[in-house]
C-alpha positions as MATLAB code, in Angstrom:
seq = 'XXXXXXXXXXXXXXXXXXXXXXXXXXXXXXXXXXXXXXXXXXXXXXXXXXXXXXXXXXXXXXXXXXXXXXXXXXXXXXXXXXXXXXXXXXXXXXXXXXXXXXXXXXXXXXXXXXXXXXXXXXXXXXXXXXXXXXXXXXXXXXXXXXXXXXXXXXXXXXXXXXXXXXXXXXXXXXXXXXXXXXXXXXXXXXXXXXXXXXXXXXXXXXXXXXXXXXXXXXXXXXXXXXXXXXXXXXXXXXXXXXXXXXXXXXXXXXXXXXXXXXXXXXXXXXXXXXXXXXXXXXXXXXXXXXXXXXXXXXXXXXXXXXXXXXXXXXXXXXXXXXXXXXXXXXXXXXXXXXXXXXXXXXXXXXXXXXXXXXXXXXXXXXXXXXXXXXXXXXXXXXXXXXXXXXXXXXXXXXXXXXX';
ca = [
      68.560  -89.260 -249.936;
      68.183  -85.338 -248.632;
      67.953  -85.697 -244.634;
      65.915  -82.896 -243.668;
      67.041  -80.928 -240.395;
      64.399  -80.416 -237.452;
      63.154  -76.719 -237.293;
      64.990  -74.984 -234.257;
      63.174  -72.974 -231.725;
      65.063  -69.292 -230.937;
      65.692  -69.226 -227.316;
      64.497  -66.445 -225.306;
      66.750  -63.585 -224.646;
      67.949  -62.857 -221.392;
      65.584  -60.580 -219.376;
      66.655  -57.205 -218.771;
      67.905  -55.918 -214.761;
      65.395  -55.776 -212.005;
      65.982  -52.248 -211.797;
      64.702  -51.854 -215.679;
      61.854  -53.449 -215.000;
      61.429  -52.058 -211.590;
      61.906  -48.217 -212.302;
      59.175  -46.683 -214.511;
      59.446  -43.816 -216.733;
      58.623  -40.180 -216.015;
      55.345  -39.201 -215.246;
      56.170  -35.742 -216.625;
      57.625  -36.916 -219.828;
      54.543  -38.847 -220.624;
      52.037  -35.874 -219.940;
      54.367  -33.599 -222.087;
      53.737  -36.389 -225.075;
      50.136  -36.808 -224.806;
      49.707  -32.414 -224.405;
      52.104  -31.825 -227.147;
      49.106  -30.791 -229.306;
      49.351  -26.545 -229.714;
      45.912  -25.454 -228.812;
      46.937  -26.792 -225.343;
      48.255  -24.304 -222.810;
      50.293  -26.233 -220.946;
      51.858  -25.570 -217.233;
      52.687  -29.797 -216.863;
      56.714  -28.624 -218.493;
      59.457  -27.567 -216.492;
      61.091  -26.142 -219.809;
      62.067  -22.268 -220.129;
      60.539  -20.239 -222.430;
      62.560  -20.582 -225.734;
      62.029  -16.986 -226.625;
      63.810  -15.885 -224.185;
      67.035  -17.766 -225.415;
      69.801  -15.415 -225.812;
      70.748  -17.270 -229.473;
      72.390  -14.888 -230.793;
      74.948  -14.487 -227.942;
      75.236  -18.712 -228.121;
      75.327  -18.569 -231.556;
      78.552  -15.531 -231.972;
      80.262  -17.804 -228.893;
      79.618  -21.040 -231.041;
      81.214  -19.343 -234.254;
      83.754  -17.930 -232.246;
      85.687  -21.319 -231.487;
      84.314  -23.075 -234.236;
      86.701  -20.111 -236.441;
      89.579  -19.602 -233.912;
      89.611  -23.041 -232.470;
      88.027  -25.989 -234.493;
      91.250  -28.517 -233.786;
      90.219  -28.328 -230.204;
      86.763  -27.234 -230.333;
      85.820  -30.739 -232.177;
      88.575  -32.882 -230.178;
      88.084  -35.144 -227.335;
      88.276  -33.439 -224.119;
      89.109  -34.173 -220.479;
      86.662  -35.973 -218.171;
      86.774  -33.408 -216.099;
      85.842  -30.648 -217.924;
      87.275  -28.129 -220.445;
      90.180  -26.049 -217.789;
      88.302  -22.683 -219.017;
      84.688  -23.493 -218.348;
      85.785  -24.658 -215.121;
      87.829  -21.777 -214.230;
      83.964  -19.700 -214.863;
      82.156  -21.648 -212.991;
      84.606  -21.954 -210.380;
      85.030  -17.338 -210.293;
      80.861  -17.476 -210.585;
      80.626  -20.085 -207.113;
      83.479  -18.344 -205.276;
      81.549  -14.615 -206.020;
      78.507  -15.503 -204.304;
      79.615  -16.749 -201.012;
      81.671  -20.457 -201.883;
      85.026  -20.193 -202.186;
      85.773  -22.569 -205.471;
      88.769  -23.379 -207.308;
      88.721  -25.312 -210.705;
      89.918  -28.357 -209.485;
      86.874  -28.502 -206.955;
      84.550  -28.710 -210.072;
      83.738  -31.478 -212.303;
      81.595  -30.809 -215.342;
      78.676  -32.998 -216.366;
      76.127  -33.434 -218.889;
      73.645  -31.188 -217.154;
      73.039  -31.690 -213.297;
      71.177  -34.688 -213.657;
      73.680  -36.779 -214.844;
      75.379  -35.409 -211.535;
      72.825  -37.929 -209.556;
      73.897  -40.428 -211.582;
      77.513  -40.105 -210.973;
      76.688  -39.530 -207.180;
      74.452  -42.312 -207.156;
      76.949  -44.448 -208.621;
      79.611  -42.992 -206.221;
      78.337  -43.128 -203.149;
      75.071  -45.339 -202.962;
      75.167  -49.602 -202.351;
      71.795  -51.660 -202.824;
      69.769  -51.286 -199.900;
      71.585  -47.934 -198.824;
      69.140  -45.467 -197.485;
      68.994  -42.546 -198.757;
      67.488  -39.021 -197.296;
      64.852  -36.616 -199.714;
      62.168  -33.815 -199.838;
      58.862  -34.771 -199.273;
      58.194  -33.875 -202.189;
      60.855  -34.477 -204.104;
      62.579  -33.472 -207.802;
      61.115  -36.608 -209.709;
      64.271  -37.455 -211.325;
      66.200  -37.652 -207.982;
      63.642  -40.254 -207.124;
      64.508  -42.123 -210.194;
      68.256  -42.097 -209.773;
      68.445  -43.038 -206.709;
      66.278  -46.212 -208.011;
      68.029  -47.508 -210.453;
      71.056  -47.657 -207.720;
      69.159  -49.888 -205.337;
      68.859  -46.670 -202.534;
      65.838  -47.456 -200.048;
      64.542  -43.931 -200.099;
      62.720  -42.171 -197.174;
      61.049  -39.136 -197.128;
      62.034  -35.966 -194.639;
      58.765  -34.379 -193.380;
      58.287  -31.229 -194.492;
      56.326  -27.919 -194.254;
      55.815  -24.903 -196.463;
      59.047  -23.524 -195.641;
      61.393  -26.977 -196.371;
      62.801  -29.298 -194.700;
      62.056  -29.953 -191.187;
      65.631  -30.214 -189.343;
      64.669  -31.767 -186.160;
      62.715  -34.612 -188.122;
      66.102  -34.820 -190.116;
      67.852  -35.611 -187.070;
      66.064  -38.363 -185.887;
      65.412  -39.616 -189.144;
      69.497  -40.118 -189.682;
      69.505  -41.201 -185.844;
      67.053  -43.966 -187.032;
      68.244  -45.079 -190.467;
      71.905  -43.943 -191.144;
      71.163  -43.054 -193.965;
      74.189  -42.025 -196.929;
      72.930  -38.428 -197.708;
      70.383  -36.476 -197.801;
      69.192  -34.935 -201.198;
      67.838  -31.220 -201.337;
      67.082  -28.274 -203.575;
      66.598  -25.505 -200.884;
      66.092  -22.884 -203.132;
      63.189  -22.268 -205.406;
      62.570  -26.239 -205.263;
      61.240  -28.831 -207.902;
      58.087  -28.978 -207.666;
      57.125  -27.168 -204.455;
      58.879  -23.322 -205.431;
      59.064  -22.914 -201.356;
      62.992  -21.678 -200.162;
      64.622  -23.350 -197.404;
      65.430  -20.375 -194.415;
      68.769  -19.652 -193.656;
      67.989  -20.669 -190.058;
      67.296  -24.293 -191.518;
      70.230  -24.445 -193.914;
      72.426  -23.832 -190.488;
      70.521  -26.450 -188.906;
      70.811  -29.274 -191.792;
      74.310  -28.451 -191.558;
      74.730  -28.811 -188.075;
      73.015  -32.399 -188.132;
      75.131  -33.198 -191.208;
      78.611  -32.441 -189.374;
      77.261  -33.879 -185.926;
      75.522  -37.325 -187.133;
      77.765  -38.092 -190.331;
      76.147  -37.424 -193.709;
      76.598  -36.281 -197.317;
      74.776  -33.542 -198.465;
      73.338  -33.422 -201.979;
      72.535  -29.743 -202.906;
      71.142  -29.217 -205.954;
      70.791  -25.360 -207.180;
      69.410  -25.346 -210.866;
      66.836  -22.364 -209.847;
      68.674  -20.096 -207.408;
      69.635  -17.065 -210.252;
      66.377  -16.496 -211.043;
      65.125  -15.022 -208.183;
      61.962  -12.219 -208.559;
      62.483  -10.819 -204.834;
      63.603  -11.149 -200.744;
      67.101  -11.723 -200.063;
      69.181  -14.319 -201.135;
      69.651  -17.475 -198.675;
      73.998  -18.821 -198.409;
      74.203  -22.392 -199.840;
      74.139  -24.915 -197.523;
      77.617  -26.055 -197.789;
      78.604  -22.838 -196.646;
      78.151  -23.085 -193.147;
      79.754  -24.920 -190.327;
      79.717  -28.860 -190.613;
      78.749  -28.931 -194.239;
      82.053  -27.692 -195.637;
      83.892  -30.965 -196.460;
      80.602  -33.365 -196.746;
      78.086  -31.163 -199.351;
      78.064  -31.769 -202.874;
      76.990  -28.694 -205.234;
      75.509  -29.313 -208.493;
      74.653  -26.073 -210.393;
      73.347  -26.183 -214.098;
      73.360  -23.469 -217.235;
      69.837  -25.481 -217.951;
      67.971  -22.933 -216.748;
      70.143  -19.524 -217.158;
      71.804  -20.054 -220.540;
      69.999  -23.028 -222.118;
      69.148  -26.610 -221.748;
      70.254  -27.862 -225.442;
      73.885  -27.175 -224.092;
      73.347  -29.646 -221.507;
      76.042  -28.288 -219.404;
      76.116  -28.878 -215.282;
      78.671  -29.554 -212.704;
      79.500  -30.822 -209.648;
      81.302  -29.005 -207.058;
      82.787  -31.567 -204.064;
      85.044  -32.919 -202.013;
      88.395  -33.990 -204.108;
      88.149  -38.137 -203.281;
      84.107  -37.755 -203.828;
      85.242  -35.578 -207.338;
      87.673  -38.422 -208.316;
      85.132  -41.131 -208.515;
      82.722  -39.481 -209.679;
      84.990  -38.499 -212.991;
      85.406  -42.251 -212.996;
      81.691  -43.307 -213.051;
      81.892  -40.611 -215.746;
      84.488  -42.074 -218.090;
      82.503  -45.303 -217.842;
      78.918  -43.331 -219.040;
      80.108  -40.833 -221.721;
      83.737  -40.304 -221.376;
      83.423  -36.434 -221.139;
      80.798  -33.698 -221.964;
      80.812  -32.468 -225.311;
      84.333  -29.851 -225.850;
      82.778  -27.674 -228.485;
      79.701  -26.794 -226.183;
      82.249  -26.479 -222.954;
      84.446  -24.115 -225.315;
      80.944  -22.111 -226.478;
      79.880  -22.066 -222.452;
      83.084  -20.700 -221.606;
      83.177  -17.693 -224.302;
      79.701  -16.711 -223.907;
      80.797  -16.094 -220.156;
      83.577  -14.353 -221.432;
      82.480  -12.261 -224.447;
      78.373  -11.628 -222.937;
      76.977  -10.411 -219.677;
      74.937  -13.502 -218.246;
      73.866  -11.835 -215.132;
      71.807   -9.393 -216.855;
      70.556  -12.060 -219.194;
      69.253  -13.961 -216.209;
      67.881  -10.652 -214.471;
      66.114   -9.993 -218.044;
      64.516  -13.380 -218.023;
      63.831  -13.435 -214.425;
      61.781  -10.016 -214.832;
      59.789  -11.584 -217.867;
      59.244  -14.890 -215.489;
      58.084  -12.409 -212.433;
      55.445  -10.975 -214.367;
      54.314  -14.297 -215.459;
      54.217  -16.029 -212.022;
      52.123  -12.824 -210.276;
      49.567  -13.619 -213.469;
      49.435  -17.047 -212.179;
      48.922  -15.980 -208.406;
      46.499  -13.754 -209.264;
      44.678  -16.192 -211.357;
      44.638  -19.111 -209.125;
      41.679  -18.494 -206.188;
      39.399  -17.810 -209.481;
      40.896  -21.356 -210.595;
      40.802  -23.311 -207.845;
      38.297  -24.995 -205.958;
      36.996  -23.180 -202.592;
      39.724  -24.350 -199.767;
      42.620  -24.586 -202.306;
      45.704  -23.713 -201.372;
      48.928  -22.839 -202.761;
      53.075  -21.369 -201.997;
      54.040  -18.154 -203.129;
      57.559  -18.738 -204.513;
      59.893  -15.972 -204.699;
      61.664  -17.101 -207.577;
      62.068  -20.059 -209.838;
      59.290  -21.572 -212.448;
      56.838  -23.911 -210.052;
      53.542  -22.716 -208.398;
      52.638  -25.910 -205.756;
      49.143  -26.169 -204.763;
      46.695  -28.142 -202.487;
      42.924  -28.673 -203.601;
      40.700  -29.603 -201.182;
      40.253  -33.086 -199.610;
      38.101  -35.721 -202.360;
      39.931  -34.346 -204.925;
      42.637  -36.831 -206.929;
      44.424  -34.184 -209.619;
      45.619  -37.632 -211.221;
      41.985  -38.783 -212.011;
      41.148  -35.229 -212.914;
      43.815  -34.811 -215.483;
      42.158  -36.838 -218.563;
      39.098  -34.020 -218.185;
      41.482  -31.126 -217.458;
      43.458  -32.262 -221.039;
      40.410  -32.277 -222.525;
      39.861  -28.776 -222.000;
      42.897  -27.964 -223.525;
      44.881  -26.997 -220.469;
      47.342  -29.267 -218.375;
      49.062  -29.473 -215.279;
      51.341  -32.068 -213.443;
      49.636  -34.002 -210.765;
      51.443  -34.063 -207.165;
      51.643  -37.928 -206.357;
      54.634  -38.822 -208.367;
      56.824  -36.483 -206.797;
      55.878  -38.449 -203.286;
      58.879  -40.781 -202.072;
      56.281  -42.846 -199.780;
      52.355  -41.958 -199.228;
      51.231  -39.752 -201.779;
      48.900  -36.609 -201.166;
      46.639  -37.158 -204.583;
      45.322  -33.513 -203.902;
      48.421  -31.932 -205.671;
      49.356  -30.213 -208.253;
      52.009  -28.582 -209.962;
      52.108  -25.660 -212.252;
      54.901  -24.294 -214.272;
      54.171  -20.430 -215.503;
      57.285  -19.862 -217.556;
      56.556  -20.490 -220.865;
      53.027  -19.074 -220.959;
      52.393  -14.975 -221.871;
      50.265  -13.388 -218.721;
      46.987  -13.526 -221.139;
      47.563  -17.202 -221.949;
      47.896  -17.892 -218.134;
      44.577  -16.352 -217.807;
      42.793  -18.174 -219.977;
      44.643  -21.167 -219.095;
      43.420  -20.811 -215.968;
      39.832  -20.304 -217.456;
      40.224  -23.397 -218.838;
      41.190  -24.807 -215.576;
      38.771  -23.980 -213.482;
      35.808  -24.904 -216.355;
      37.753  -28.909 -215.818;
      37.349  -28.894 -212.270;
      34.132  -27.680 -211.856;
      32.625  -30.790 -213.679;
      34.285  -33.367 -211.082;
];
């Protein structure tokens, strides 16, 4: 007799972590997928222009350890960072203004795996945590998925407002406050000296990390050049640097770092041996040799003349564009235009008809910590030729006009 078993029922998986399920994806990321078609001119990306790559200077540094060096070149590598890439960076920080050694510097895979490790470093769940208004999107996302209970610094069209700061870190006690004074993500506006001073000043006097992030400053189009924050008095042993070749060299090498304190350094090269062990050795070793064998400081003064031209075709442009009582920052360097339209307009609701026009743009409210201004947008000129601005902006100003 053939005793047949009952069928069994699977049981349900285990659900995935709160902060999965609680942290969505990027906004930007999804309107670069749905304008990938080519008629589209696009200003939604925060990508370089491609054609501006130096590849053949990548590609002879590449070939150059790949031939002398393979062994090492395709080895693992320290989690700190190839010794000779660090010694560059450290010789590039120390000549304009921050006196670096190699051991202060901890290289990542690109800056925004430095949130990561600082977010695993420093933050608890429920920690508050200090940003832009508004703020790099991907900040906002890192700080997330660690729990942080971020609040917004007010701000005006010059940065951060340091007296707001003040009380704000009176009120909450917050961990650290997270900036990108220079050229910022998504604004473009530049953070005064005067203020950098200030932030400092509250930073030394009230007890708080500093977070500043610098993937823009090198390409500057004109005015003078602002000292990082955590050069000046009562930011020197509590700022964290991250820099990035994302945006000078290229962003496939996915090369950052973090400059710090040594304790604050040491855990975060642990967080790092638990996420990816170390950054790839053979694009360290290619880093390091292009800085050796090439001149990247012209490179970037090259591409920063090419992205000049490009964002005075998008000033120009944009009162044509816009609707009457728009208004926008003139950045003096860096790849974001920021502007205001008037009030009744919501640039998220607008986007579907602005896409179908073939043109595309990144609307302001994700980049809000806490109440979004839905009258926002921002505009990346970089990878577009002056002409194609223009008629992007055509196109632009056609999709508003039927609101």
């Amino acid at each position: 007799m053939t005793v047949t078993e009952p069928a069994r029922t699977a049981a349900p998986l285990p659900p995935l972590a709160a902060r999965a399920a609680a942290v969505g994806g990027s906004p930007v990321r999804d309107i670069l997928a749905v304008t990938a078609r080519p008629e589209v001119i696009n200003f939604a990306g925060g990508l370089p222009a491609p054609g501006l790559f130096d590849d053949e200077g990548i590609a002879a540094a590449f070939r150059a350890v790949l031939e002398e060096t393979p062994e090492r070149a395709l080895q693992y590598s320290t989690t700190e960072g190839e010794p000779a890439l660090r010694t560059a960076v450290a010789a590039r920080t120390t000549a304009r203004g921050l006196a670096t050694g190699a051991d202060d510097v901890l290289v990542t895979t690109g800056s925004q795996q430095a949130l990561s490790l600082l977010a695993t470093a420093l933050i608890e769940p429920g920690d508050t945590v200090l940003v832009e208004n508004p703020c790099y999107l991907a900040a906002l996302q890192a700080f997330a998925f660690a729990g942080a209970r971020v609040v917004p610094v007010p701000c005006d069209e010059a940065g951060i407002d340091p007296a707001a700061l003040d009380g704000l870190v009176a009120l909450h006690r917050p961990k650290l406050l997270y900036t990108v004074p220079t050229f910022q993500n998504p604004t473009g506006r530049t953070l005064p000296a005067g203020r950098r001073a200030a932030i400092a000043e509250v930073a030394g006097r009230r007890g708080l990390w500093i977070v500043e992030d610098d993937p823009y400053g090198e390409l500057r189009f004109e005015g003078e050049r602002a000292p990082w924050i955590a050069t000046y008095p009562g930011a020197e042993d509590r700022t964290v640097l991250l820099g990035s070749f994302s945006k000078v060299m290229a962003p496939g090498l996915r090369l950052g770092w973090l400059r710090g304190p040594a304790a604050l350094l040491r855990a975060c090269a642990v967080a790092k041996q638990a996420a990816d062990l170390h950054t790839p050795t053979v694009n360290q070793l290619a880093a390091a040799r292009y800085l050796a064998d090439s001149d990247l400081d012209a490179h970037v003064a090259r591409v920063a003349a090419v992205y000049r031209e490009r964002r005075d075709a998008m000033l120009a442009g944009l009162a044509d564009a816009l609707p009457e009582g728009s208004g926008w920052i003139r950045p003096e360097g860096g790849m974001f235009v920021w502007a205001k339209l008037p009030e009744g307009y919501d640039t998220g609701e607008s986007l579907r008809s602005v896409v179908a026009h073939d043109v595309a743009y990144v609307p302001g409210a994700p980049f809000f910590a806490a109440e979004p201004d839905v009258s926002t947008l921002r505009l990346c000129f970089v990878t577009q030729s002056p002409g194609e601005i223009a008629e992007g902006l055509r196109r632009l100003r056609g999709a508003l006009a039927m609101r």
